[in-house]
SEMI-568602 format. One record per residue (C-alpha): residue in one letter; x, y, z; chain. Coordinates in pm, whole numbers. Example, Ala and Ser with C-alpha at 12.3 -4.5 7.8 and 13.67 -1.06 7.14 Angstrom:
2
+-----+--------+--------+--------+-------+
: res :      u :      v :      w : chain :
+-----+--------+--------+--------+-------+
:   a :   1230 :   -450 :    780 :     A :
:   s :   1367 :   -106 :    714 :     A :
+-----+--------+--------+--------+-------+
***
This chain:
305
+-----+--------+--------+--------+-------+
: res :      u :      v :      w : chain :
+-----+--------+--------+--------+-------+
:   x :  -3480 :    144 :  -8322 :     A :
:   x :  -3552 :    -26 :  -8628 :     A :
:   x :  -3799 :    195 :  -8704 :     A :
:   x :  -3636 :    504 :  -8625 :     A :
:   x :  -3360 :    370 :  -8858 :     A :
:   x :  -3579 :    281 :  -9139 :     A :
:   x :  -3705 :    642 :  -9156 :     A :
:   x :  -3407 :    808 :  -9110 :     A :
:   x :  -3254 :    668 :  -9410 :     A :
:   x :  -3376 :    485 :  -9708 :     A :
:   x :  -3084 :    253 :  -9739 :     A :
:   x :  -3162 :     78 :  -9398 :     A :
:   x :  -3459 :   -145 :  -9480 :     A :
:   x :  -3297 :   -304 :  -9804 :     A :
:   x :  -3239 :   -676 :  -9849 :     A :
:   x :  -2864 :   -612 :  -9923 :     A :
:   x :  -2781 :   -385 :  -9594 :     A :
:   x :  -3003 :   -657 :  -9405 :     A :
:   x :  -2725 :   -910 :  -9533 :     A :
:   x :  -2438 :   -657 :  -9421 :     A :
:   x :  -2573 :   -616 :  -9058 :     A :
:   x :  -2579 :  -1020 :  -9037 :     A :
:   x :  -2237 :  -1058 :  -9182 :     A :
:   x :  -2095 :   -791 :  -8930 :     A :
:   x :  -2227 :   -929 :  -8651 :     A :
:   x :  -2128 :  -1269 :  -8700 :     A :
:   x :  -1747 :  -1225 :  -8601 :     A :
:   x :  -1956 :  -1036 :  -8210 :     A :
:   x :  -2178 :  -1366 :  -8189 :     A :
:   x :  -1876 :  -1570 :  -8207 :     A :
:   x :  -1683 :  -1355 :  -7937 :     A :
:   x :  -2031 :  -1310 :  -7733 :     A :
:   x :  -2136 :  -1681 :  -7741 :     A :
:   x :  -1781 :  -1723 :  -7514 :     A :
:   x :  -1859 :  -1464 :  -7297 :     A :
:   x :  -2211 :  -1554 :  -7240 :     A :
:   x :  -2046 :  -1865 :  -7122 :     A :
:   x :  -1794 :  -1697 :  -6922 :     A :
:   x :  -2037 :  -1392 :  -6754 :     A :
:   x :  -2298 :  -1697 :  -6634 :     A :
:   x :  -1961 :  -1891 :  -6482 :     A :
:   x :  -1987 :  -1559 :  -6252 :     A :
:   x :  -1631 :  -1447 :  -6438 :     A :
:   x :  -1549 :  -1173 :  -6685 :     A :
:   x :  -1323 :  -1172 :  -7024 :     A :
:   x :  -1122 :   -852 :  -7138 :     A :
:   x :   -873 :  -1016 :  -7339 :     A :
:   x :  -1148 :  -1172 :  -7611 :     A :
:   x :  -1029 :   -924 :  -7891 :     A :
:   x :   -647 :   -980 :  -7843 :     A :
:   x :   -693 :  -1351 :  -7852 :     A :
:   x :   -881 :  -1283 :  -8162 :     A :
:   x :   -636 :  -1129 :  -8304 :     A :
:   x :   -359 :  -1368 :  -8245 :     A :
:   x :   -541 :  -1634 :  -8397 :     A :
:   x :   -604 :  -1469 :  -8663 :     A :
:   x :   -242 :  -1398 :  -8736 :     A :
:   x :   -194 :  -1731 :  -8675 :     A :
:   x :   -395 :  -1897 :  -8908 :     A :
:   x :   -277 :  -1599 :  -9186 :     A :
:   x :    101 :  -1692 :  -9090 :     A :
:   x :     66 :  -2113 :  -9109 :     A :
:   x :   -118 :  -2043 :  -9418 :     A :
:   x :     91 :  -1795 :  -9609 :     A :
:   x :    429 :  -1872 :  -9475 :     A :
:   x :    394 :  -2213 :  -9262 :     A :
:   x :    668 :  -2322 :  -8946 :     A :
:   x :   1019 :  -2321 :  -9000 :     A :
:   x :   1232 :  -2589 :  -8778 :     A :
:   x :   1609 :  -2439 :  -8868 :     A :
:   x :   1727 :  -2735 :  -8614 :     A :
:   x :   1668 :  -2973 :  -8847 :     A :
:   x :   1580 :  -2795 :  -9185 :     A :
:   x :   1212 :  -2850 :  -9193 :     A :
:   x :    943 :  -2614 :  -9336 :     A :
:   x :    613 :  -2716 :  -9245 :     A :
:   x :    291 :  -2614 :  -9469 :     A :
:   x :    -42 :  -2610 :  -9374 :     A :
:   x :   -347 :  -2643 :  -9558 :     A :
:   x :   -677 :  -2424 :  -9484 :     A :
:   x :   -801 :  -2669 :  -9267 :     A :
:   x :   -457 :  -2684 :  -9068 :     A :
:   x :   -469 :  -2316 :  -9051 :     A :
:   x :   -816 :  -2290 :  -8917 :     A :
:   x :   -720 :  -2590 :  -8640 :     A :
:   x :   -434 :  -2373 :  -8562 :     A :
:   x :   -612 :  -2080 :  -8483 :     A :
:   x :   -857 :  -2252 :  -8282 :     A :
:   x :   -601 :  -2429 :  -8105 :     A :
:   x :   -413 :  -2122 :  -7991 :     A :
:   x :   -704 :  -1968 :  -7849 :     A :
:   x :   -816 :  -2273 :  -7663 :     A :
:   x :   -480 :  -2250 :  -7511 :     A :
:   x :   -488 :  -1927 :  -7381 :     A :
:   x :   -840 :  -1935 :  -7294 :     A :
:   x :   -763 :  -2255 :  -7086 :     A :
:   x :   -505 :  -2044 :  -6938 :     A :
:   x :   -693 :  -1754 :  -6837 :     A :
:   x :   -914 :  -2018 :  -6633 :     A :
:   x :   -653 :  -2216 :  -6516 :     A :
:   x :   -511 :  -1862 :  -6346 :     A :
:   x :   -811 :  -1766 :  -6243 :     A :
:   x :   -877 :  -2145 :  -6049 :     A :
:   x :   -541 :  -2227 :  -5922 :     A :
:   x :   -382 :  -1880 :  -5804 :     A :
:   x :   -728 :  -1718 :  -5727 :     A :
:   x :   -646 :  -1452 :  -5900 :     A :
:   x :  -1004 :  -1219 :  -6013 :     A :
:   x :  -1103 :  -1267 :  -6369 :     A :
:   x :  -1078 :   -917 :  -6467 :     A :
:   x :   -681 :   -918 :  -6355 :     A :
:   x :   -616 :  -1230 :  -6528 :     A :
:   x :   -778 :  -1148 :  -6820 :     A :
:   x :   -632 :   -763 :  -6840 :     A :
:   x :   -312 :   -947 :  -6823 :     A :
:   x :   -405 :  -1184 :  -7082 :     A :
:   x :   -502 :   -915 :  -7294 :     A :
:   x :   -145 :   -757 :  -7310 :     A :
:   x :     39 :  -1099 :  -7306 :     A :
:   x :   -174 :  -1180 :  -7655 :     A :
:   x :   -130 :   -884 :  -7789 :     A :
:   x :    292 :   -884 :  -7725 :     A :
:   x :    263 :  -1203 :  -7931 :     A :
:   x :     85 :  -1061 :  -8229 :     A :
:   x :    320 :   -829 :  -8217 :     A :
:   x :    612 :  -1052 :  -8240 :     A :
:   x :    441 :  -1329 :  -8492 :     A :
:   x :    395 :  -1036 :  -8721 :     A :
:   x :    628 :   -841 :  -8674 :     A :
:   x :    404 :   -516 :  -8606 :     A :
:   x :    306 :   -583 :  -9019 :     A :
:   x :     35 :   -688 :  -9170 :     A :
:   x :     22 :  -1099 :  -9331 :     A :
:   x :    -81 :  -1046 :  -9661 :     A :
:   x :   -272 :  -1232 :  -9950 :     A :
:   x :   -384 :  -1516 :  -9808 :     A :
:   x :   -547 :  -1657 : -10126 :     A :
:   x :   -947 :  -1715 : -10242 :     A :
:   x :   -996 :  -2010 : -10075 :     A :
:   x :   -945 :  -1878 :  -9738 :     A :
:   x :  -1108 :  -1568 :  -9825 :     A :
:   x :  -1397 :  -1748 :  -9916 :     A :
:   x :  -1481 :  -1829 :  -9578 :     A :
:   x :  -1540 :  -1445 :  -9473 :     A :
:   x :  -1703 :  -1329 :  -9802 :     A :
:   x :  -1834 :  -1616 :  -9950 :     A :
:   x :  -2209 :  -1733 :  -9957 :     A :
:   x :  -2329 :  -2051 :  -9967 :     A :
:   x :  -2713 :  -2088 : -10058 :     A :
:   x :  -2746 :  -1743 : -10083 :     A :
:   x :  -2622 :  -1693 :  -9720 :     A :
:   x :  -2268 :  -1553 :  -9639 :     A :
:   x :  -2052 :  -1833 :  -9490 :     A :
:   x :  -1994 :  -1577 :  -9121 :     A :
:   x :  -2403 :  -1632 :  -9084 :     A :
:   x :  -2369 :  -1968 :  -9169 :     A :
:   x :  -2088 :  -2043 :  -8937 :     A :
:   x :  -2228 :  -1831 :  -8626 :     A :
:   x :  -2564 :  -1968 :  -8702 :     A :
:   x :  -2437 :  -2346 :  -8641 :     A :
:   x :  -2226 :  -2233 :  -8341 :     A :
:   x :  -2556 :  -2055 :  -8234 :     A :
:   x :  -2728 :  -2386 :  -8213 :     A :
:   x :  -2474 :  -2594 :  -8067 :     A :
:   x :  -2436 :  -2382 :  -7797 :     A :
:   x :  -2798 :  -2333 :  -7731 :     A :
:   x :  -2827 :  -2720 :  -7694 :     A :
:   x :  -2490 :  -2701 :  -7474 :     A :
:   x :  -2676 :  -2457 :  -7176 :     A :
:   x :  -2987 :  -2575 :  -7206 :     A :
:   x :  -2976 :  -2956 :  -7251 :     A :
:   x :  -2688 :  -3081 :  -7132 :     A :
:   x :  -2470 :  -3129 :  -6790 :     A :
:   x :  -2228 :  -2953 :  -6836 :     A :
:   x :  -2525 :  -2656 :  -6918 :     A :
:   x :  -2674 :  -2740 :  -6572 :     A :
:   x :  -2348 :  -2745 :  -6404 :     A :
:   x :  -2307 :  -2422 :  -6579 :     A :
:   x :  -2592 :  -2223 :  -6422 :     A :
:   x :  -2538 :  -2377 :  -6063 :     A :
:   x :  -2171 :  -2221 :  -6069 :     A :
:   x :  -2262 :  -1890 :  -6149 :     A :
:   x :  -2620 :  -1886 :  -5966 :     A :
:   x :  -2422 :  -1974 :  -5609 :     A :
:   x :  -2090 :  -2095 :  -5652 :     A :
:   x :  -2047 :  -2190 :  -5252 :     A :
:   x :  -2360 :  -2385 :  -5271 :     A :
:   x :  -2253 :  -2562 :  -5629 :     A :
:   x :  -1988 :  -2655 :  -5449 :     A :
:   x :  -2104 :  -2813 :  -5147 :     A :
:   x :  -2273 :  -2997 :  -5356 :     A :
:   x :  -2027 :  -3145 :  -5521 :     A :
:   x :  -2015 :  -3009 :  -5867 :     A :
:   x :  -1632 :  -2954 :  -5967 :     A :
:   x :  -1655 :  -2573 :  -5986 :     A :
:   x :  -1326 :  -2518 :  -6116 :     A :
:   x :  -1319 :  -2757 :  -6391 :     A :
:   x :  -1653 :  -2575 :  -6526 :     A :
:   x :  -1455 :  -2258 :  -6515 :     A :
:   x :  -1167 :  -2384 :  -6683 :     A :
:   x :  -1409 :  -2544 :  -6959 :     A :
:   x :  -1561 :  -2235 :  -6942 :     A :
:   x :  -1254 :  -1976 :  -7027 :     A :
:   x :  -1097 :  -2251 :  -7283 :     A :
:   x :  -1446 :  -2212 :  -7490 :     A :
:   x :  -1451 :  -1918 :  -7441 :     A :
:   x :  -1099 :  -1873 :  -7615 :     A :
:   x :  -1154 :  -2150 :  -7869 :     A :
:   x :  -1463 :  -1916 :  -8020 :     A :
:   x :  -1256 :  -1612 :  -7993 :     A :
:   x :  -1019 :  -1779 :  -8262 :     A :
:   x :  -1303 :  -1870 :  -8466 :     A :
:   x :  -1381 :  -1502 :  -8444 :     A :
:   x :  -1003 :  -1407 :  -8534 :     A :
:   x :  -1035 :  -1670 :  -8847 :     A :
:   x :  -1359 :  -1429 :  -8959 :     A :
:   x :  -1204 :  -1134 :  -8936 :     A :
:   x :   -936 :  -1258 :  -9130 :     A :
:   x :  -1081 :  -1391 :  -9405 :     A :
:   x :  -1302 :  -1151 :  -9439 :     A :
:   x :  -1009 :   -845 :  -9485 :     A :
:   x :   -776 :  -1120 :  -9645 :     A :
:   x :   -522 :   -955 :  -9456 :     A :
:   x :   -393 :  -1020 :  -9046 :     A :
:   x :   -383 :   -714 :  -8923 :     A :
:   x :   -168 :   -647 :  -8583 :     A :
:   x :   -405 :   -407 :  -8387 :     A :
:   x :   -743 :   -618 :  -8483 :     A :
:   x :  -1004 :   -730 :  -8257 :     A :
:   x :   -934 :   -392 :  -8086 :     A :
:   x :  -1258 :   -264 :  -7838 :     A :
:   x :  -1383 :   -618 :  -7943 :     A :
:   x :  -1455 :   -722 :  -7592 :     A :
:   x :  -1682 :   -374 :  -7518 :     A :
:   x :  -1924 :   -500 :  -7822 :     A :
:   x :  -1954 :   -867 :  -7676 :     A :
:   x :  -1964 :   -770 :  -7287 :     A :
:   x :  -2221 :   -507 :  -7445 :     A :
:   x :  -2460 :   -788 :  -7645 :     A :
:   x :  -2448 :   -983 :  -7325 :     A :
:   x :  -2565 :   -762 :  -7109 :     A :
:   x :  -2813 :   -642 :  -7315 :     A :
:   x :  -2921 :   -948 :  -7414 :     A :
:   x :  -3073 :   -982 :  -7031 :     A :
:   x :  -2724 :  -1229 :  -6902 :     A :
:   x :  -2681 :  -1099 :  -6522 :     A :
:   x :  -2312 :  -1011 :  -6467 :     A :
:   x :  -2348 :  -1091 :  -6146 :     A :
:   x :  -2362 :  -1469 :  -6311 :     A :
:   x :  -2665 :  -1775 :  -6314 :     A :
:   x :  -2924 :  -1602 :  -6534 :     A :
:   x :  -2905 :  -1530 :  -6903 :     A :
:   x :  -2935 :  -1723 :  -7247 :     A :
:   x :  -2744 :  -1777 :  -7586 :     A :
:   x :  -3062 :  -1649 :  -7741 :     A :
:   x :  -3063 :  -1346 :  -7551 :     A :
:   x :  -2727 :  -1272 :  -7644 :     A :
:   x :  -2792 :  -1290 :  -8019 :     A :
:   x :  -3033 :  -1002 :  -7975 :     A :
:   x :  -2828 :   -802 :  -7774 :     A :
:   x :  -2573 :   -876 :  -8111 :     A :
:   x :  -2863 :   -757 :  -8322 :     A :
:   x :  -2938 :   -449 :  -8131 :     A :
:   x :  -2605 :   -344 :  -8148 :     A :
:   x :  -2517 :   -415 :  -8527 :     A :
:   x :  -2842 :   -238 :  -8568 :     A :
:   x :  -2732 :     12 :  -8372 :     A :
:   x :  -2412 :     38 :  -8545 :     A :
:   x :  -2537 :    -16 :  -8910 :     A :
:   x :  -2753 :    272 :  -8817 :     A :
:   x :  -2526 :    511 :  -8713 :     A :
:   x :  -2267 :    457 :  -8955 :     A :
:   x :  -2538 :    528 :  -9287 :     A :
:   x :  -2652 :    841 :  -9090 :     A :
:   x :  -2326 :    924 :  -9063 :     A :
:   x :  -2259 :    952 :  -8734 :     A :
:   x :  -1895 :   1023 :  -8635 :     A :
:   x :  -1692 :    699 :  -8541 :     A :
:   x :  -1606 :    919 :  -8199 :     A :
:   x :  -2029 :    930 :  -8132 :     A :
:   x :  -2057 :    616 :  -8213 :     A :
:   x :  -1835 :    488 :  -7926 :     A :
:   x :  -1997 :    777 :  -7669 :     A :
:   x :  -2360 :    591 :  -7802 :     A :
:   x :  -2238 :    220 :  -7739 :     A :
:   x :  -2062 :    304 :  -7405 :     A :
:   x :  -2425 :    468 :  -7276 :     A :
:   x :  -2607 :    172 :  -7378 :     A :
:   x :  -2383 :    -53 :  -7178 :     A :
:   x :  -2443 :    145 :  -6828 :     A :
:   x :  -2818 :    168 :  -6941 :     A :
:   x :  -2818 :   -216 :  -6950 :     A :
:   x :  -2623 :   -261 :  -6659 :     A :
:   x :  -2856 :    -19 :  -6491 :     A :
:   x :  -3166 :   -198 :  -6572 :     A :
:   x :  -3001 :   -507 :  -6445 :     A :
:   x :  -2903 :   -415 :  -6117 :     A :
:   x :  -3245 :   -280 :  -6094 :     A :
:   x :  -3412 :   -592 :  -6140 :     A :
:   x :  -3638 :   -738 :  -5844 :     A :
:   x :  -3453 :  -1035 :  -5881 :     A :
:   x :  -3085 :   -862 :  -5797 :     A :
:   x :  -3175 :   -622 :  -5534 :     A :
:   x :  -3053 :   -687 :  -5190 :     A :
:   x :  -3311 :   -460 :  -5005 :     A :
+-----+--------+--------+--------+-------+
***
């Protein structure tokens, strides 16, 4: 694809648009690292972009405007740091929600999470007031344009979440515990692992890096827009998949994921210097996707006959 790229156009294989493809896919690692996490629990996460983008109205809102108490005549301000924690917090929260439905009412992930996806964005709605939050100032800004050695702080910040993560599947319990749950969740079970705790660890991660994503986005336009993080979810289910994680749950890696996030940012980059129509470009992703899948199911290793 590269390849193709490269000779199609002669801005593709520059140092600059190299830069550019990293930066935009830093904000679909973030969301994709969490549902990683969530697809090898055996679950599934539609309401990734929403969250995003009620964290990142969030953090725009404490930060431009702060929380007014009327009750007692209190303004609270925040400072960036406050902001981000905010952010992150709120998608935690509904993240831990989304598994604590899914656990305790038994309701299936892709219900719970379609309804999450409305529920979040209702409350973007109403924190914003259907408007955009505004000039949000360079030091926030800086954290979705600026560089740092050269490197745009989005690269830097889904590189380091990259490698935590990577050490969190692979060398840890919790990683273990992970994998059981989603490779046979009766037997995990039986054995004694608590199965729904890892799924409610699972969905509030899964949330928490969603808000990360909605701080990104944010910074990056210096502006909270309402409707962000929409079709969010179809790029990260999409750089899963591809990325070789089974949706059927148990098999898959963080590292696979990031070049399923390549692929498509490739993919995207691609399309959008050939000039490819925005309509296409949807058609394209939404092939690749039941191409994947396809493959998948096809697999030796998830064929019932």
């Amino acid at each position: 694809m590269i390849i193709v790229m490269a000779l199609a156009s002669d801005a593709f294989l520059t140092p600059e648009n190299g830069w550019n493809i990293l930066r935009q896919i830093s904000v679909n690692l973030c969301l994709s690292i969490g549902m990683t996490l969530i697809i090898l629990s055996g679950g599934i996460d539609l309401s990734g972009g929403a969250i995003l983008a009620l964290a990142g109205a969030v953090a725009a809102g404490l930060m431009k405007n702060g929380i007014g108490i009327p009750a007692i005549d209190v303004l609270l301000q925040f400072t960036l740091a406050g902001a981000i924690v905010g952010a992150v917090v709120v998608g935690m929260v509904l993240g831990w929600f989304n598994g604590f439905v899914i656990t305790k009412f038994r309701i299936p992930p892709f219900v719970a999470t379609l309804g999450m996806l409305s529920i979040a964005r209702g409350l973007t709605m109403l924190w914003t007031g259907g408007f955009p939050i505004t000039g949000l100032g360079e030091g926030f800004g800086f954290i979705g344009t600026g560089t740092f050695m050269g490197i745009p702080m989005p690269v830097w910040i889904a590189s380091l979440l990259v490698t935590a993560f990577v050490v969190i599947t692979k060398k840890t319990r919790f990683g273990r515990h992970l994998y059981a749950v989603g490779g046979n969740e009766r037997a995990a079970l039986l054995t004694g692992l608590r199965v729904n705790r890892v799924k409610i660890w699972v969905y509030t991660l899964g949330g928490a890096l969603a808000g990360v994503a909605g701080v990104l986005v944010t910074a990056r336009l210096d502006s909270a827009q309402p409707n962000a993080g929409m079709g969010y979810e179809l790029d990260a289910i999409a750089a899963v998949v591809i990325g070789g994680t089974s949706l059927s749950g148990g098999r898959g890696s963080i590292m696979g994921t990031v070049l399923g996030c390549l692929i498509i940012g490739v993919l995207n980059n691609g399309l959008f210097l050939l000039d490819v129509s925005p309509f296409w470009q949807q058609v394209i992703k939404g092939m690749v996707i039941l191409i994947a899948v396809a493959i998948d199911k096809a697999s030796p290793r998830n064929r019932s006959d």
